[in-house]
C-alpha positions as CSV (number, residue, x, y, z in Angstrom):
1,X,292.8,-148.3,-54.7
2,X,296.0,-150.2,-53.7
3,X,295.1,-149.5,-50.1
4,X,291.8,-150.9,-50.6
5,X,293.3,-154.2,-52.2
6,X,295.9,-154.4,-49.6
7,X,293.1,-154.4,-46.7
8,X,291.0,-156.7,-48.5
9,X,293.5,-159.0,-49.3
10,X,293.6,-161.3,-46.5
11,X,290.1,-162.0,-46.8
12,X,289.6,-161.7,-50.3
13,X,293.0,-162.9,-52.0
14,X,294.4,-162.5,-55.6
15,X,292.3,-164.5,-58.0
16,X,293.5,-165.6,-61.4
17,X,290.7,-166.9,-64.0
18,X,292.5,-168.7,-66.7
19,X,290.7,-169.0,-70.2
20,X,292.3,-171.1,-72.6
21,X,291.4,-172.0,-76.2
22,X,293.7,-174.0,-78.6
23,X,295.7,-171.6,-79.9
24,X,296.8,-169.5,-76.4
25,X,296.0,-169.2,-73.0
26,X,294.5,-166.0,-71.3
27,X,294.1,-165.6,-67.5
28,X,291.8,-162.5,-65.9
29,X,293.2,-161.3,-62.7
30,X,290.5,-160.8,-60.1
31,X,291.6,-157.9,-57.1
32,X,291.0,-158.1,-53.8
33,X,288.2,-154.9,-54.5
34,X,286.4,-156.8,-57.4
35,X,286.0,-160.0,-55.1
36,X,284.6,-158.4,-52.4
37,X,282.2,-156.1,-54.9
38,X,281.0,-159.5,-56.5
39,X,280.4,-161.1,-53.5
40,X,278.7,-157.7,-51.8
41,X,276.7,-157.7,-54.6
42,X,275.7,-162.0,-54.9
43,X,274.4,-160.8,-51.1
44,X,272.3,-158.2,-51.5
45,X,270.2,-159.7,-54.7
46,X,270.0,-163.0,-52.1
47,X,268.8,-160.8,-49.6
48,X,266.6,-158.8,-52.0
49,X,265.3,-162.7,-53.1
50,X,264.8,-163.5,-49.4
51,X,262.9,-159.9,-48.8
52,X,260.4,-160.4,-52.3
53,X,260.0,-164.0,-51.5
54,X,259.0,-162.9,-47.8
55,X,256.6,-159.7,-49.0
56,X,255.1,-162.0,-51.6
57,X,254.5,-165.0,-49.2
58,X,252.9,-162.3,-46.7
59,X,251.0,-160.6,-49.3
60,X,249.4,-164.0,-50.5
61,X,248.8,-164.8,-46.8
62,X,247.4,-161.6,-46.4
63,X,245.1,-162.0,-49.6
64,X,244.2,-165.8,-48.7
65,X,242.8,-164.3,-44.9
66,X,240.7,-161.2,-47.0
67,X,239.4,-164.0,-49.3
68,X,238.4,-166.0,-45.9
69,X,237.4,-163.3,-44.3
70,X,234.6,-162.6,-47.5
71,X,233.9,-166.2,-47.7
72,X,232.9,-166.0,-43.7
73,X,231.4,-162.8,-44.7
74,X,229.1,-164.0,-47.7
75,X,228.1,-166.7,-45.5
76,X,227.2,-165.2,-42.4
77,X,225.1,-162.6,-44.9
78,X,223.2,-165.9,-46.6
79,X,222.9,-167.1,-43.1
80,X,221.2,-164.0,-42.3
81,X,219.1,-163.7,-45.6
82,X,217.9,-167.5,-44.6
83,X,217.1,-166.6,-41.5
84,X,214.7,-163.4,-42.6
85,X,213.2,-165.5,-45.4
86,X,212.3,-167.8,-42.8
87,X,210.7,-165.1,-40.7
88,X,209.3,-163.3,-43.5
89,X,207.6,-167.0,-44.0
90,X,206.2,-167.2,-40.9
91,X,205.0,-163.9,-40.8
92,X,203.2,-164.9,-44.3
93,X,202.1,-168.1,-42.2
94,X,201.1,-166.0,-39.4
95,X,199.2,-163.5,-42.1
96,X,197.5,-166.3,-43.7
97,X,196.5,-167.9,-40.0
98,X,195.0,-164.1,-39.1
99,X,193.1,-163.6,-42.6
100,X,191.2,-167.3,-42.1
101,X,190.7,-166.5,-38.4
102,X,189.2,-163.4,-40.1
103,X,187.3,-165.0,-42.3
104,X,186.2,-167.3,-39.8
105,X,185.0,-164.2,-37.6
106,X,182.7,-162.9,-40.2
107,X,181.2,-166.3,-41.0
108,X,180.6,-166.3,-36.9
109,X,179.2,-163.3,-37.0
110,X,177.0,-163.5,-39.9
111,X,175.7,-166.7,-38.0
112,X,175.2,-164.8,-35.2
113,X,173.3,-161.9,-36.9
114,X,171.1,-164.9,-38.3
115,X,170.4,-166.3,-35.0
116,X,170.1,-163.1,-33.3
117,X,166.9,-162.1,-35.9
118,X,165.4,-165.7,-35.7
119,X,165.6,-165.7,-32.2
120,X,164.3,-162.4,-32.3
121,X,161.3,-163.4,-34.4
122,X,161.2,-166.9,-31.9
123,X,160.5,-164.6,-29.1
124,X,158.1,-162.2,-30.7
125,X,155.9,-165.4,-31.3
126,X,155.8,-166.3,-27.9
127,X,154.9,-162.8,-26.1
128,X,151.9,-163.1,-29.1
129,X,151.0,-167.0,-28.2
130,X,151.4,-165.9,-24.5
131,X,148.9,-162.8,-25.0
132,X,146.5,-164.9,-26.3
133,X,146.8,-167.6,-23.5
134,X,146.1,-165.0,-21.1
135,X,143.7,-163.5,-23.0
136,X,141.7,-166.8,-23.7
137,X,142.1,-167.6,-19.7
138,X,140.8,-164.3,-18.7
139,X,137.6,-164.7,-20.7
140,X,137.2,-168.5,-19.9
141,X,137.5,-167.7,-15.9
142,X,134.7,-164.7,-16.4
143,X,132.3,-166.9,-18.4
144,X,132.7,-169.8,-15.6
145,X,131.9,-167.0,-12.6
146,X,129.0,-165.6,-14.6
147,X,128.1,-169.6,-15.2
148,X,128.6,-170.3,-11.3
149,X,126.3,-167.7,-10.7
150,X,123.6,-168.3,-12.8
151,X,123.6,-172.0,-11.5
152,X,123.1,-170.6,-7.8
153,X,120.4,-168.4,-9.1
154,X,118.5,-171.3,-11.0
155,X,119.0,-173.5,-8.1
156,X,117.1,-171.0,-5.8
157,X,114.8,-171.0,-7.5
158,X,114.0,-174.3,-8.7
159,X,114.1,-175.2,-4.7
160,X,111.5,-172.5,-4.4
161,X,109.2,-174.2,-7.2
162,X,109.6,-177.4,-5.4
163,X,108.9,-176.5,-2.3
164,X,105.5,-174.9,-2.8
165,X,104.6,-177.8,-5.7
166,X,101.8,-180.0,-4.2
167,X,102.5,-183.0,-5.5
168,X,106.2,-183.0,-5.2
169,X,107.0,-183.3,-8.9
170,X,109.2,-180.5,-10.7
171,X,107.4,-178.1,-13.8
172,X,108.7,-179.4,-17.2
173,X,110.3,-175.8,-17.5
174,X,112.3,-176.5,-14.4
175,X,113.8,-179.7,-15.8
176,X,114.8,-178.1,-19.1
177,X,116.2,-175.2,-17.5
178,X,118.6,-178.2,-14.8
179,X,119.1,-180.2,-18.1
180,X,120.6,-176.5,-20.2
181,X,122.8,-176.0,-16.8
182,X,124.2,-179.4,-16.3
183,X,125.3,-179.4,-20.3
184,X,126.8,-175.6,-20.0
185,X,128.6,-176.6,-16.3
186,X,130.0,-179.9,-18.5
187,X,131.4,-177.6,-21.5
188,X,132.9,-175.3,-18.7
189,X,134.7,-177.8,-16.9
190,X,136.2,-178.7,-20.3
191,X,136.8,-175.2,-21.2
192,X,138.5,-174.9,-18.0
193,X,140.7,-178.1,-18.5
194,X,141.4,-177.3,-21.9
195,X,142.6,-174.0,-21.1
196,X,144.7,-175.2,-17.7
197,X,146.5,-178.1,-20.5
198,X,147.2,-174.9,-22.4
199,X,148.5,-173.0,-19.4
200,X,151.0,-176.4,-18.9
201,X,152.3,-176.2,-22.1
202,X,152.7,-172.5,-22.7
203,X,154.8,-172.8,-19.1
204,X,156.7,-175.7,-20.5
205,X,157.2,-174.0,-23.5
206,X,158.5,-171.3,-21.8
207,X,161.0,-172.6,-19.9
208,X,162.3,-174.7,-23.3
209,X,162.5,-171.2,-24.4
210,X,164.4,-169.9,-21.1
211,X,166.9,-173.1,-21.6
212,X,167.3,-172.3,-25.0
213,X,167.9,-168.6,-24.5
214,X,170.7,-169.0,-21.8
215,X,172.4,-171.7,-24.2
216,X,172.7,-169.5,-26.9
217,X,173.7,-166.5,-24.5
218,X,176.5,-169.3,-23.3
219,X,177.8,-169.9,-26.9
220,X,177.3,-166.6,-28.3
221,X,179.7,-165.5,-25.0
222,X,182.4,-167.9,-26.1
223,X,182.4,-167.4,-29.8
224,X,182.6,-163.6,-28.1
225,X,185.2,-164.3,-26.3
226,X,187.4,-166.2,-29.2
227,X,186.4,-163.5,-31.2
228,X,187.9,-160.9,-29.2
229,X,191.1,-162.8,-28.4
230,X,191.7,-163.3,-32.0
231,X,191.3,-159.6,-32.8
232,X,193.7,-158.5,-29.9
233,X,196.4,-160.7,-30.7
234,X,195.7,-159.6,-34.2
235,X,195.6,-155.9,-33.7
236,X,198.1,-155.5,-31.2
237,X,201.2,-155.8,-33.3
238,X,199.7,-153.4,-35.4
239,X,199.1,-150.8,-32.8
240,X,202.7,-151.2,-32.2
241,X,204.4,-151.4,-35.9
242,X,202.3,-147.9,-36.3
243,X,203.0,-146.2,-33.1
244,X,206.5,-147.2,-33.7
245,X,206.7,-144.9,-37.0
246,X,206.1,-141.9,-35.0
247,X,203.4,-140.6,-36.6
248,X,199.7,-140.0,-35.2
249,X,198.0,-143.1,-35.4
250,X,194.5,-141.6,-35.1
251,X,195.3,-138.8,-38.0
252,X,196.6,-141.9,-40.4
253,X,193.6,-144.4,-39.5
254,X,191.3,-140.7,-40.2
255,X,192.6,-140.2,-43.5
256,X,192.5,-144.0,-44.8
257,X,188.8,-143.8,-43.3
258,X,187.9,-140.5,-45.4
259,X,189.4,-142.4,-48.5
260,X,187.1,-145.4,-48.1
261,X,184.3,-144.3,-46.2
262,X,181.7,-146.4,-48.1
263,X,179.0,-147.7,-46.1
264,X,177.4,-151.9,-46.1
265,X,178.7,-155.5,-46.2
266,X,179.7,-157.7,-42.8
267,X,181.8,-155.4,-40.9
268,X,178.3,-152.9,-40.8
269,X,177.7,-152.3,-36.9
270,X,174.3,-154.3,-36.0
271,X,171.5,-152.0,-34.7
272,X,169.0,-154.4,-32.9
273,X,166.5,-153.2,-30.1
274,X,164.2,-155.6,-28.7
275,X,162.3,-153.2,-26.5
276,X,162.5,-149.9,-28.5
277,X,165.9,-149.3,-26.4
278,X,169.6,-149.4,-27.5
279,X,171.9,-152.8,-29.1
280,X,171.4,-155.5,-26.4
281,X,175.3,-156.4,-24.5
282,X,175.7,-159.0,-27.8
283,X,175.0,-156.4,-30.5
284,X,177.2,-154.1,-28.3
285,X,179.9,-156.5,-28.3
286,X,179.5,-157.6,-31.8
287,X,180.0,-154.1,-33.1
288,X,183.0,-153.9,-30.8
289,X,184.4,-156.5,-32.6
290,X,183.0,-155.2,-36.0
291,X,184.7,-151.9,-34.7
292,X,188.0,-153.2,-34.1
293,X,187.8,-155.2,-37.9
294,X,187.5,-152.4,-39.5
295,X,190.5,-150.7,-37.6
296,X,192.1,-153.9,-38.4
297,X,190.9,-153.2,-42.1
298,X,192.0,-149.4,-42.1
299,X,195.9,-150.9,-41.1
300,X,195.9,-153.2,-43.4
301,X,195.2,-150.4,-46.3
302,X,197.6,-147.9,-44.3
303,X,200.5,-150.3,-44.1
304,X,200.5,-150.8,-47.9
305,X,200.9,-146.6,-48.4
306,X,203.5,-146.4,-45.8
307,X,207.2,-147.8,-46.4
308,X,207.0,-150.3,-43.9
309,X,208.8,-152.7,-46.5
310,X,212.2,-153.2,-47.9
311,X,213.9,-151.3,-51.3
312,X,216.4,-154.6,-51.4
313,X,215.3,-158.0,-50.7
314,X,218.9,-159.9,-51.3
315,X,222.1,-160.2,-51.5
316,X,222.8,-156.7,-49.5
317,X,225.0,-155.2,-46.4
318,X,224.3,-152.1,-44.4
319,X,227.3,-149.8,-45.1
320,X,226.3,-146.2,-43.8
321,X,223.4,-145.6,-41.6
322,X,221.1,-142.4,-41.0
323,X,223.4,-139.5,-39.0
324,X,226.4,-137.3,-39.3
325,X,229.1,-138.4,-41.2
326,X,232.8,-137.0,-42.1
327,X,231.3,-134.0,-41.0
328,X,228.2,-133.6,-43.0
329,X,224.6,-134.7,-41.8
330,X,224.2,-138.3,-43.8
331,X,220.2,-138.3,-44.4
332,X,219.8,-141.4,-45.4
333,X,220.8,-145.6,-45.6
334,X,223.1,-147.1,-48.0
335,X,222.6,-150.8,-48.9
336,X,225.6,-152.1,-50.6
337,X,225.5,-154.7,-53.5
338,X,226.3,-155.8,-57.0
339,X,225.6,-153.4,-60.2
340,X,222.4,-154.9,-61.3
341,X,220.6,-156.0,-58.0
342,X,216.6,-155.3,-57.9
343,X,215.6,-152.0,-55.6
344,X,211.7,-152.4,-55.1
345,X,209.3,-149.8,-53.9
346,X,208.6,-150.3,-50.0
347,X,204.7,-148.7,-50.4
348,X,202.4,-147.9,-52.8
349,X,202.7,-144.1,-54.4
350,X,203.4,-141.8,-57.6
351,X,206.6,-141.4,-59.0
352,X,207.2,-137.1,-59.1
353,X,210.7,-137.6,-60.3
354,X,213.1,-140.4,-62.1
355,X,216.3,-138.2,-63.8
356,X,220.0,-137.6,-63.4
357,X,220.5,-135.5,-60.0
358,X,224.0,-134.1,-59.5
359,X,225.2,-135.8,-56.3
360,X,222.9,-138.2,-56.4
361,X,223.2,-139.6,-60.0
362,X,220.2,-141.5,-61.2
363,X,217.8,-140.7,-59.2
364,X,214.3,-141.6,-58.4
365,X,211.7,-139.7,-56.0
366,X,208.3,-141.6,-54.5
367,X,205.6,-139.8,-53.3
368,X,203.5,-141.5,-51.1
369,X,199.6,-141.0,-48.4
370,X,200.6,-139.3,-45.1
371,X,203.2,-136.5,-46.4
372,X,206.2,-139.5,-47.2
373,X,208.0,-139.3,-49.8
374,X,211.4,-142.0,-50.6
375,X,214.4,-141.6,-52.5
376,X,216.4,-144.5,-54.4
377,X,220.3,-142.5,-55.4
378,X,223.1,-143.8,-57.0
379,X,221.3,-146.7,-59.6
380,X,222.4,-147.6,-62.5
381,X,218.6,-148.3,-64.5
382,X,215.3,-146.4,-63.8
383,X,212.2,-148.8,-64.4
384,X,209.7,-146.2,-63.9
385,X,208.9,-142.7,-64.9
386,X,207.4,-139.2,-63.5
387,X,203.8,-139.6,-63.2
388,X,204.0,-143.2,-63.1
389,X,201.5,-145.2,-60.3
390,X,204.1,-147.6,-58.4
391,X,202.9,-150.8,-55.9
392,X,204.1,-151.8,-53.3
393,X,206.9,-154.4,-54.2
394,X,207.1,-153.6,-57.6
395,X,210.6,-153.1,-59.2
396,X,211.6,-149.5,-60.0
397,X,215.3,-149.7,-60.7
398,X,218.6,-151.3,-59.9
399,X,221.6,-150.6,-57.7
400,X,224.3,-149.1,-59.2
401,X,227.4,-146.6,-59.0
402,X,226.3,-143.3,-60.7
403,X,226.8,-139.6,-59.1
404,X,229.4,-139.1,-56.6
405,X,229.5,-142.9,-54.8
406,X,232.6,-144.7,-53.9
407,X,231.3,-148.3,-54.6
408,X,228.1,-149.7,-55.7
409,X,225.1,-149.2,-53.3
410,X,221.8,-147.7,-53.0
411,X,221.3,-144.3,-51.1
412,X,217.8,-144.8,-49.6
413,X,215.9,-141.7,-48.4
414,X,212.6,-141.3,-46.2
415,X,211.2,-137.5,-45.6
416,X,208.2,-136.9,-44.1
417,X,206.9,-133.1,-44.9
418,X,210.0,-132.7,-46.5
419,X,212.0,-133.5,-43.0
420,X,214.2,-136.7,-43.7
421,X,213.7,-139.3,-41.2
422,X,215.8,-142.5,-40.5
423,X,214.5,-145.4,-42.6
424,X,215.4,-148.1,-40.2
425,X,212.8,-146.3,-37.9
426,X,210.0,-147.9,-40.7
427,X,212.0,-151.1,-41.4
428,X,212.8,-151.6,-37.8
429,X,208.8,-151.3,-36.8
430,X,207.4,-153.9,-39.6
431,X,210.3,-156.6,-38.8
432,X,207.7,-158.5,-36.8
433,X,204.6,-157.9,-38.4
434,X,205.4,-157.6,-42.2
């Protein structure tokens, strides 16, 4: 100890603290050792201050960049929500332009099936007028030869009479008989005027009807032509949101077309034959069109059984997608988000189970057309029960944080014939269309 002093005390030298009080005076003698302890110890609690002060500065930078860092976050997510409400408005706008130019096709056509049958009728008239034209000419043209002969007959023979009369004067029978021709030769010619101002108009009449005919072939080919434009541009976004899913097209549009296979109304095919033959080129391409309706019809009806749409609509982030993960196969999409936030059915279908599933927790199972059944895990309410008819977009439950989950989210499932499939192959495919 005395060494230690000794070595110390040049730097630390013998202190005295004197305490006095009024009746003595006290002085603390402060070593060499007990100075250097003190001061050893004032600097390490100021470099302890200086190390907290530093950790706790860092730490509130730290916190202050995670809070930025969620604020940029929760932004760039409303940005992104803004954005696919905008879409999903035009592709309402877009729906409601192809539904009037729908409408507007089967007013068209209606008109067209109208004209078609009164044009129809038009024509039948005029093959009948014409008939009887002809038929009126014919005879006319044989009474006026068997007229033109019987003339040249009676005028042989009235030149006969005269020449062997003696006194150069006709018989009274021979006058009446020139008299009976001239009148029937006068009624002839008119006859045969009457019938030539028919001819005139009935050719007339036919050409109107020639004018009229290639007019309305004309108009009928553009309103053809719009018509088919519209239901490509229509149809083929379809085609593709449906060959996109990977399932048969032709096998889904055959089993939506065995559910409603009722018969009538303005998308019936048009059967007209003029001649006894098959449709005319307009019938055929008016039940092309009529034919591609309905197809559009049968999608329409398909895409509302199919989850094409969406189990959350807001305030969501993509947190694990469909694939192997920490080893295990993952079968499904999480979408995390608050306790509480709506999950909504994506098509229309029977619920076949809503109960507590170990793994999954609260769990809810959609059956829908086609072999597809969905899944909803992890939620925190059930808003539906086995047995239970859902619709497309109605509300079955909310996210949550039951069964084995590390945060709130929803576990969402897609199987066809049992085999899970990824969801975003169904979400991906109606972006532009639904």
């Amino acid at each position: 100890m005395n060494k230690v002093n000794h070595l110390l005390e040049s730097v630390f030298p013998e202190q005295r603290l004197f305490l006095r009080s009024e009746n003595s005076t006290r002085f603390i003698r402060l070593s060499p050792l007990t100075q250097a302890v003190g001061w050893t110890g004032s600097a390490a609690f100021f470099a302890w201050s200086i190390i907290a002060t530093a950790v706790l500065l860092m730490d509130s930078i730290g916190s202050g960049n995670l809070r930025d860092q969620a604020q940029r976050e929760k932004l760039l997510y409303e940005q992104r929500l803004q954005t696919l409400s905008e879409e999903r408005d035009a592709r309402a706008t877009e729906a409601a332009a192809a539904q009037e130019r729908f409408n507007l096709a089967l007013a068209e056509i209606s008109e067209m099936q109208s004209e078609l049958l009164s044009s129809e009728e038009r024509r039948k008239e005029f093959e009948t007028g014409i008939g009887v034209i002809q038929a009126t000419l014919r005879r006319t043209m044989g009474e006026r030869d068997k007229a033109k002969d019987s003339l040249e007959t009676m005028l042989a023979a009235a030149q006969e009479e005269n020449s062997t009369s003696a006194n150069g004067t006709a018989p009274v029978q021979t006058n009446a008989t020139l008299a009976f021709l001239t009148t029937e030769l006068t009624r002839t010619a008119a006859e045969r005027d009457l019938v030539a101002h028919n001819a005139d108009e009935a050719e007339r009449f036919a050409q109107d009807m020639l004018y009229e005919a290639r007019l309305r072939d004309e108009r009928n080919d553009q309103i053809f032509r719009q018509l088919e434009d519209a239901v490509t541009i229509s149809l083929e976004p379809l085609d593709k949101m449906f060959a996109k899913s990977g399932m048969s097209v032709d096998h889904i549009l055959d089993q939506v077309r065995r559910g409603y296979s009722g018969q009538g109304g303005p998308l019936t095919p048009m059967i007209l034959s003029t001649r006894g033959q098959g449709p005319d080129p307009d019938a055929e391409r008016a039940n092309n069109i009529l034919s591609e309706l309905d197809k559009m019809n049968l999608y329409r009806i398909a895409a509302q059984k199919m989850p094409f749409g969406m189990p959350v609509k807001s305030g969501f982030r993509f947190t694990s997608g469909f694939g192997s993960r920490w080893g295990r196969m993952h079968n499904g999409t999480d979408f995390a988000a608050p306790i509480g936030t709506p999950v909504y059915a994506p098509a229309d279908g029977v619920v076949v189970s809503a109960a507590w599933s170990s793994g999954y927790g609260r769990l809810i199972k959609i059956k829908h057309e086609f072999g597809i059944e969905t899944r909803y895990a992890h939620l925190s309410r059930m808003n539906v029960r086995k047995g239970q008819r859902v619709s497309r977009g109605e509300r079955i439950g909310d996210i949550g944080n039951s069964g084995r989950s590390t945060g709130p989210h929803l576990h969402y499932e897609v199987r066809v014939g049992g085999k899970p499939i990824n969801p975003m192959v169904y979400i991906k495919a109606a972006k532009d269309v639904l």
